[in-house]
Backbone as a ProteinNet text record, in pm:
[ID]
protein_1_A
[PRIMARY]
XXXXXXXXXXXXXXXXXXXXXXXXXXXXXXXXXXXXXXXXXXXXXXXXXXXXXXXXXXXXXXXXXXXXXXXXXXXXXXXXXXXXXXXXXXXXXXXXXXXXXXXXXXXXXXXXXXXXXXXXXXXXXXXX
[TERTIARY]
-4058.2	-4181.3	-4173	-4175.9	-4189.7	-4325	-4285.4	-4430.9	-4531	-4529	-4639	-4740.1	-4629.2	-4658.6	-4724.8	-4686.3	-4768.1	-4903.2	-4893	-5033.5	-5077.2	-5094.2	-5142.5	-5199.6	-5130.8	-5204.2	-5269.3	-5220.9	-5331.9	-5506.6	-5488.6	-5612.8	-5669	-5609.1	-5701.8	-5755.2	-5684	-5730.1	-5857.3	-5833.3	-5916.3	-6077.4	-5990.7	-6130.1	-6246.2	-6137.8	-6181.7	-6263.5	-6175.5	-6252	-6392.7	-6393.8	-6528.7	-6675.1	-6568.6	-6702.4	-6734.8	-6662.5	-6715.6	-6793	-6771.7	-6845.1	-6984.6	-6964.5	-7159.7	-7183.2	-7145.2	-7216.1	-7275.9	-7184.4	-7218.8	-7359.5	-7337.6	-7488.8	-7597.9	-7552.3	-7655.7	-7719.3	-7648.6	-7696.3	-7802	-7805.2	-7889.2	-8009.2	-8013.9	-8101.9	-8116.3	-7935	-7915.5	-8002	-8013.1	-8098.7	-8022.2	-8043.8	-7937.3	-7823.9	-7747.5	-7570	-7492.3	-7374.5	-7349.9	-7205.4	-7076	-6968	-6882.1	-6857.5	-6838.8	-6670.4	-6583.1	-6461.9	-6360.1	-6319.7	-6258.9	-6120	-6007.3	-5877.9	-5847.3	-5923.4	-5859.3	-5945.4	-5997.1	-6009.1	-5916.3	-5831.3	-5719.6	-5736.8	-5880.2	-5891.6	-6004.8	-5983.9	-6055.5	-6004.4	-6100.7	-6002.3	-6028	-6045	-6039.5	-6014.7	-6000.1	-6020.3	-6160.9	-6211.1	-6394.2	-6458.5	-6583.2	-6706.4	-6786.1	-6889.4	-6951.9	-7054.5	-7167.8	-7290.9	-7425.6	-7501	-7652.5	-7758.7	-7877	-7955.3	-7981.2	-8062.4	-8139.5	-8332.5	-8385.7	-8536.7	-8586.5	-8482.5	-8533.4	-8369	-8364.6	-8279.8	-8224	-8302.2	-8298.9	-8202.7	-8231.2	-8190.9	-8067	-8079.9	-7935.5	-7801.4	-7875.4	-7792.8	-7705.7	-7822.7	-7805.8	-7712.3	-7719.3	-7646.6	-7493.2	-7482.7	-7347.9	-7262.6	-7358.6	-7296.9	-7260.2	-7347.2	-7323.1	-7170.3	-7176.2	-7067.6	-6935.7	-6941.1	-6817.7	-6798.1	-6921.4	-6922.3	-6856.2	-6888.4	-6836.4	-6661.5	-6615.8	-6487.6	-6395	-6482.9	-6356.3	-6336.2	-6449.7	-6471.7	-6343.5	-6386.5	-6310.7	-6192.9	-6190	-6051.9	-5941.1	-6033.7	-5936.2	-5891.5	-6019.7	-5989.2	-6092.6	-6067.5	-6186.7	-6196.2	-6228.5	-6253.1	-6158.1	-6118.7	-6051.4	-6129	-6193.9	-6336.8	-6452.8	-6574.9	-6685.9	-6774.2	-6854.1	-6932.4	-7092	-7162.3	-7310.3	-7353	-7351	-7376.5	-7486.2	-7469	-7596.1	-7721.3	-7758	-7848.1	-7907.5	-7788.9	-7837.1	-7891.6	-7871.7	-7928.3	-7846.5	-7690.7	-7609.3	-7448	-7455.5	-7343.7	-7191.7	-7080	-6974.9	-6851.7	-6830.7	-6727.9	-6623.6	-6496.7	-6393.2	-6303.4	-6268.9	-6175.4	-6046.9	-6013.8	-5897.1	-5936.8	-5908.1	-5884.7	-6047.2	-6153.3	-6270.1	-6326.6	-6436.3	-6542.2	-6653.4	-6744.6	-6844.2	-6956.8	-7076.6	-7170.7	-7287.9	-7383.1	-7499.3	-7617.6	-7666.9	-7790.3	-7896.8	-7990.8	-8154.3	-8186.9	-8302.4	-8327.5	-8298.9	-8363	-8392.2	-8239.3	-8173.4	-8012.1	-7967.8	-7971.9	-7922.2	-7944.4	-8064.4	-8152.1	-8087.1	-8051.4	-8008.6	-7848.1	-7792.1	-7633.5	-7621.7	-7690	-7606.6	-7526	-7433.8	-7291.6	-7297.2	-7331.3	-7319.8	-7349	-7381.3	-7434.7	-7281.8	-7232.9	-7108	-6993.5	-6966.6	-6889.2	-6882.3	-6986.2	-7028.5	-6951.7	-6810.3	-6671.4	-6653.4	-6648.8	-6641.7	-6726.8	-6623	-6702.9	-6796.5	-6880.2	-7012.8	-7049.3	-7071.3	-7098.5	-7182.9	-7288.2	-7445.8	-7440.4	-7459.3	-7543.5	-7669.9	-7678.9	-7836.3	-7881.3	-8022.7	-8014.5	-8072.1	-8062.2	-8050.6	-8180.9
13883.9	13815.6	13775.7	13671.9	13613.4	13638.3	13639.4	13691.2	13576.7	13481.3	13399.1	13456.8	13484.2	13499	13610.9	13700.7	13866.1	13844.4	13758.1	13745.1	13676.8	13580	13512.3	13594.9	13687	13810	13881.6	13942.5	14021.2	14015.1	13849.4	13781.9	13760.2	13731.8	13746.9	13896.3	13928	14069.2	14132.2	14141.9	14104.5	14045.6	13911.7	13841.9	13895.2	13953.6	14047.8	14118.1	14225.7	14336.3	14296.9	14192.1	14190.7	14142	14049.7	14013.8	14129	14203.7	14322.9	14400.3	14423.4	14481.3	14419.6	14299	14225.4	14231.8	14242.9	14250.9	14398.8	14490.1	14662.9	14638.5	14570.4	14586.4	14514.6	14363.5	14336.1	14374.9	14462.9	14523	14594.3	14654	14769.5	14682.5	14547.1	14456.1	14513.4	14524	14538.1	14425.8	14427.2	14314.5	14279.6	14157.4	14059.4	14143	14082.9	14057	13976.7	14033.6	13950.5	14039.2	13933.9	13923	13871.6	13956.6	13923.3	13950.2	13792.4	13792.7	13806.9	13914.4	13983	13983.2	13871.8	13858.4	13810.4	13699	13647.2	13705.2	13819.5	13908.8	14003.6	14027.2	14159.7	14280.7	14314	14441.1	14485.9	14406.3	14432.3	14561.2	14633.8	14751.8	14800.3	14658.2	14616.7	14431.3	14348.2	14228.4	14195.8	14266	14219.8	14345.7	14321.9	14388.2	14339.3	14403.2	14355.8	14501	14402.3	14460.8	14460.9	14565.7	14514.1	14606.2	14594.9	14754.5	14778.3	14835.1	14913.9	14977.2	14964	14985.1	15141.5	15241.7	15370.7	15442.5	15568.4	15641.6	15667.7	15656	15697.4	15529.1	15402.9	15289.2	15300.6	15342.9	15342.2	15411	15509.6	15617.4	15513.4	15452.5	15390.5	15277.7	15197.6	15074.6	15144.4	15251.5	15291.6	15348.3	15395.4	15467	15330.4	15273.7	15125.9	15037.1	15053.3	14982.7	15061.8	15206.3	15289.7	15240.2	15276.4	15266	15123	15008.2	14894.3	14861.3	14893.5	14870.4	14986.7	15130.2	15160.6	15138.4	15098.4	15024.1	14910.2	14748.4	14634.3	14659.5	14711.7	14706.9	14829.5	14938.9	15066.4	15124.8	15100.5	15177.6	15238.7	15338.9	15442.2	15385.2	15451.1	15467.9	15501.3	15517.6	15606.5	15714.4	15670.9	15720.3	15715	15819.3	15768.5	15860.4	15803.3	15909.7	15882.8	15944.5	15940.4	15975.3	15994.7	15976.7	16126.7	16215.4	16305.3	16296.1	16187.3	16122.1	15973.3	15939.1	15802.1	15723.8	15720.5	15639.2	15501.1	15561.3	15455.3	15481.9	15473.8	15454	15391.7	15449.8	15362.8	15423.1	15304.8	15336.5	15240.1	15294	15242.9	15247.4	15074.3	15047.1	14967	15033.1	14971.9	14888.6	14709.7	14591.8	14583.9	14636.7	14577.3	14717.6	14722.7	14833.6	14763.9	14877.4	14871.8	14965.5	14862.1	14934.3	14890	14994.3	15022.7	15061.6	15020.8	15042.9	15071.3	15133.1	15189.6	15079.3	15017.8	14892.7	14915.3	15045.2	15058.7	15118.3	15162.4	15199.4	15057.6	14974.2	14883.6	14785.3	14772.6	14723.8	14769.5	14919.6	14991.8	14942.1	14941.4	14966.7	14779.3	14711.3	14536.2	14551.5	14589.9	14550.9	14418.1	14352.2	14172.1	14130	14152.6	14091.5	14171.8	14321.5	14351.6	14263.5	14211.7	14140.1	13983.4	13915	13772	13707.5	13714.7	13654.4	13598.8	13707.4	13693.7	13552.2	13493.2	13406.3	13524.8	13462.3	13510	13382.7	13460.5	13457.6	13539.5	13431.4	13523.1	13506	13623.4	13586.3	13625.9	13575.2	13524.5	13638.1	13700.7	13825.1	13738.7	13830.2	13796.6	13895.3
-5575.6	-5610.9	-5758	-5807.2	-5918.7	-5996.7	-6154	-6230.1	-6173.1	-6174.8	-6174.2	-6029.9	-5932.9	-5745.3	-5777.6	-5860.3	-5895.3	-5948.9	-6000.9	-6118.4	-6019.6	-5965.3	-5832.1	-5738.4	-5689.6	-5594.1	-5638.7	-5748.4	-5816.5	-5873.2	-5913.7	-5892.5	-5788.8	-5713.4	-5541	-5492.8	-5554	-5536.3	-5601.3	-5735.8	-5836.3	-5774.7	-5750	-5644.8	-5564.3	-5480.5	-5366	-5363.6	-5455.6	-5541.8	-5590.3	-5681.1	-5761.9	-5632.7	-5525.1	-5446.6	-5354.6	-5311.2	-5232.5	-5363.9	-5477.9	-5545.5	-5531.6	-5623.6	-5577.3	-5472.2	-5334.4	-5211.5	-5210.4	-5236	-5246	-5356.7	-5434.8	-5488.5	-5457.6	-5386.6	-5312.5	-5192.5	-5167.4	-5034.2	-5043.7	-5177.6	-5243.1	-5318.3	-5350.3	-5366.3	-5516.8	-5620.3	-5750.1	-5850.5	-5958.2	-6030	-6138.2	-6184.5	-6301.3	-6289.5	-6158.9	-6193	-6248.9	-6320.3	-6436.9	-6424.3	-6423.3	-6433.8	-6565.1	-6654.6	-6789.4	-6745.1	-6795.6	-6764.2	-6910	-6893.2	-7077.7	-7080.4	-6976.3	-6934.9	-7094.1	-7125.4	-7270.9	-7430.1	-7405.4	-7530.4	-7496.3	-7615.1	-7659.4	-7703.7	-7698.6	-7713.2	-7584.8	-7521.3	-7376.8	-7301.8	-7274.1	-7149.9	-6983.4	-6995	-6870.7	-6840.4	-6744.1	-6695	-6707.3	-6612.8	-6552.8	-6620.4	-6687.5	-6626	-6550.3	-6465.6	-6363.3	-6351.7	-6441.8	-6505.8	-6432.8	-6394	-6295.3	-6305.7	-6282.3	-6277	-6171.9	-6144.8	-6072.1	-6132.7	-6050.7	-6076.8	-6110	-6074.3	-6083.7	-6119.5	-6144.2	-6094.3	-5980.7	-5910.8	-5728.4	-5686	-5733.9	-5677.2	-5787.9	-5892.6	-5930	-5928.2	-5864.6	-5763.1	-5615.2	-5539.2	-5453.8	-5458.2	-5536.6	-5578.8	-5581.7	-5655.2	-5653	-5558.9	-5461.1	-5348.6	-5290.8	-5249.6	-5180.9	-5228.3	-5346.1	-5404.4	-5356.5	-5352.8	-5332.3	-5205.3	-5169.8	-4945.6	-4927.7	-4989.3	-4928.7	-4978.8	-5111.6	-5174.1	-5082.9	-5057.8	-4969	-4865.1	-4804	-4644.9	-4638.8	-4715.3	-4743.5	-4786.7	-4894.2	-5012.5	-4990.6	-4937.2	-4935.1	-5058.3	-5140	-5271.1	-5310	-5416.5	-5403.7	-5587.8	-5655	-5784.1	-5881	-5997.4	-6063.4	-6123.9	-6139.5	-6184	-6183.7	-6205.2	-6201	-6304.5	-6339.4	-6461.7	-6466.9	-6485.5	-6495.5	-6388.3	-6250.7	-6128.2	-6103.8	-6217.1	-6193.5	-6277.6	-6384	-6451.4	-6375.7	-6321.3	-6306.8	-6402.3	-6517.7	-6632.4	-6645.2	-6624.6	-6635.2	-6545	-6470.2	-6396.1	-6383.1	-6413.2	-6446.1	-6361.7	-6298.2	-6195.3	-6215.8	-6287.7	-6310.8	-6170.5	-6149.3	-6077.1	-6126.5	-6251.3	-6349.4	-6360.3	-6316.7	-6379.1	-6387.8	-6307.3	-6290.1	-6290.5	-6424.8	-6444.2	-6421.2	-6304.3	-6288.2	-6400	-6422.6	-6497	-6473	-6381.2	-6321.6	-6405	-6438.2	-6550.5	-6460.4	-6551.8	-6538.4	-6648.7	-6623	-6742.1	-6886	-6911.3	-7063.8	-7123.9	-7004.2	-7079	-7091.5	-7010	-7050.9	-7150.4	-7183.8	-7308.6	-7409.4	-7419.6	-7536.5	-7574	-7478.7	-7486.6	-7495.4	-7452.1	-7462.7	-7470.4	-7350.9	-7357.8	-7293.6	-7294	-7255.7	-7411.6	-7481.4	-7638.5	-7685.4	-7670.1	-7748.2	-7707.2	-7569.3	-7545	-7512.7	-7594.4	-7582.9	-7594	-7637.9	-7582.1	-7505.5	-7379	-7251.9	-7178.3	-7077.8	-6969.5	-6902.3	-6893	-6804	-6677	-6548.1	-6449.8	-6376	-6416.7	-6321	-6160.6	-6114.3	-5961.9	-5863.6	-5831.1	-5759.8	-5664.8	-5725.7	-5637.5	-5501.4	-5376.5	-5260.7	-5235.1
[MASK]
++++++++++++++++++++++++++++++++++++++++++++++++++++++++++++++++++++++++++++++++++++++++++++++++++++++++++++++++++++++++++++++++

């Protein structure tokens, strides 16, 4: 497989990945999703973020299970990690190239990580 054919799949993958992610949170009826693309910043540590809230603790609990439930369902991948998941304030589930980050409104108000990384292409989508 040639570099270009690698980087080619890997983005489809990538792809994949990020839309089963927004579906896992639309399923959960997540609020302002937002796909911040950080491939061409160099101190990025990751590809994607893929940023959303949730209305309570309890729905931001939910959103994340949903997201696990559907990426290992589709993709057959689990997490590398996951952190916050007994606060629910803020939720972050690293899937290497693409970190997920689940907000409670006011964590996310606090932290603007869409304002720290305004670099980034941004890609909103439409809650359902």
């Amino acid at each position: 497989m040639t570099t270009t054919t690698a980087r080619r799949a890997n983005r489809v993958s990538a792809e994949q990945l990020n839309h089963a992610i927004v579906e896992g949170i639309r399923d959960k009826k997540g609020k302002k999703i937002v796909q911040l693309d950080l491939r061409n910043l160099g101190d990025a540590p990751a590809d994607f973020f893929i940023i959303c809230e949730g209305d309570s603790n309890t729905h931001v609990k939910a959103i994340s299970d949903s997201i696990y439930k559907r990426v290992r369902e589709e993709m057959q991948q689990s997490p590398a990690h996951i952190e916050g998941s007994s606060n629910s304030k803020w939720v972050l589930m690293d899937y290497f190239n693409t970190v997920v980050h689940v907000f409670y409104p006011e964590t996310r108000e606090f932290y603007e990580l869409e304002n720290l990384w305004s670099d980034a292409g941004v890609t909103e989508f439409a809650e359902i």
